[in-house]
C-alpha positions in Angstrom: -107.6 -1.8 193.6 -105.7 -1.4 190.7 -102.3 -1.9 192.6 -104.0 -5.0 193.4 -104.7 -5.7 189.3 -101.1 -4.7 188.7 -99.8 -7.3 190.8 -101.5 -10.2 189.6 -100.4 -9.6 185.8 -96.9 -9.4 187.4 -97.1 -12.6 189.0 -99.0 -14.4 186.0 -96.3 -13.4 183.6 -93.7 -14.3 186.7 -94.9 -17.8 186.6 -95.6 -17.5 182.9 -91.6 -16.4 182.2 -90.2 -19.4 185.1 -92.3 -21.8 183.4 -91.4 -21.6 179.9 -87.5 -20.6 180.5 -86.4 -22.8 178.1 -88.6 -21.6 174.8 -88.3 -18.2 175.5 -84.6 -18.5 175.8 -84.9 -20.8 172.2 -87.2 -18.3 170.8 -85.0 -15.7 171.6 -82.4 -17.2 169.5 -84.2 -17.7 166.9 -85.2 -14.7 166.5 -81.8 -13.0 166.8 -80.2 -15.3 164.2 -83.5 -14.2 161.7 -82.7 -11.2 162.3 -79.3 -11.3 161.6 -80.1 -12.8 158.1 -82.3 -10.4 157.1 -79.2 -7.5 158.2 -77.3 -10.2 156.2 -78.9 -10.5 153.2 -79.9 -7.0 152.8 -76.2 -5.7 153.4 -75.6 -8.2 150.4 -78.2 -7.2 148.1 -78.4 -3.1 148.3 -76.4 -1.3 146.0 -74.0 1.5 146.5 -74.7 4.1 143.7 -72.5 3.3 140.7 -72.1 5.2 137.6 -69.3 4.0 135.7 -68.8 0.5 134.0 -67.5 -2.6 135.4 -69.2 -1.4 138.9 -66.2 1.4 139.5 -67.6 4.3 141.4 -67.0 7.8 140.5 -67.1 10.8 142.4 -68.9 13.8 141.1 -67.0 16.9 141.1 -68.7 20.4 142.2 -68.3 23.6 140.2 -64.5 24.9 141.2 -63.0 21.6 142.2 -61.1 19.2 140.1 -58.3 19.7 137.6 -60.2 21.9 135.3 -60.5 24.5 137.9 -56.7 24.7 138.5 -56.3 26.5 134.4 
């Protein structure tokens, strides 16, 4: 019985997926190029942690590294 209920959902979203090709195929595109956007637009908006002026990163040194710990 339920191999029987399993196969009717298959070939109601079968007939489903052949009828409406074309907007799923649309809708699929759409959603891709959103999504893109979004990876887009984030990418452009986060920062990278800065601590000096003008935007110049600076790397902080650990105990024993850097020039002071050559002397």
């Amino acid at each position: 019985m339920a191999s029987e209920h399993t196969g009717g959902i298959v070939k109601r979203v079968q007939d489903f997926v052949s009828e409406n090709k074309r907007a799923i195929i649309i809708g699929t595109a759409a959603l891709a190029l959103a999504a893109g956007g979004a990876a887009a637009y984030y990418a452009s908006t986060s920062s990278w942690p800065r601590c000096g002026e003008g935007g110049e990163l600076k790397v902080v040194m650990g105990r024993g590294e850097g020039p002071s710990a050559e002397g």
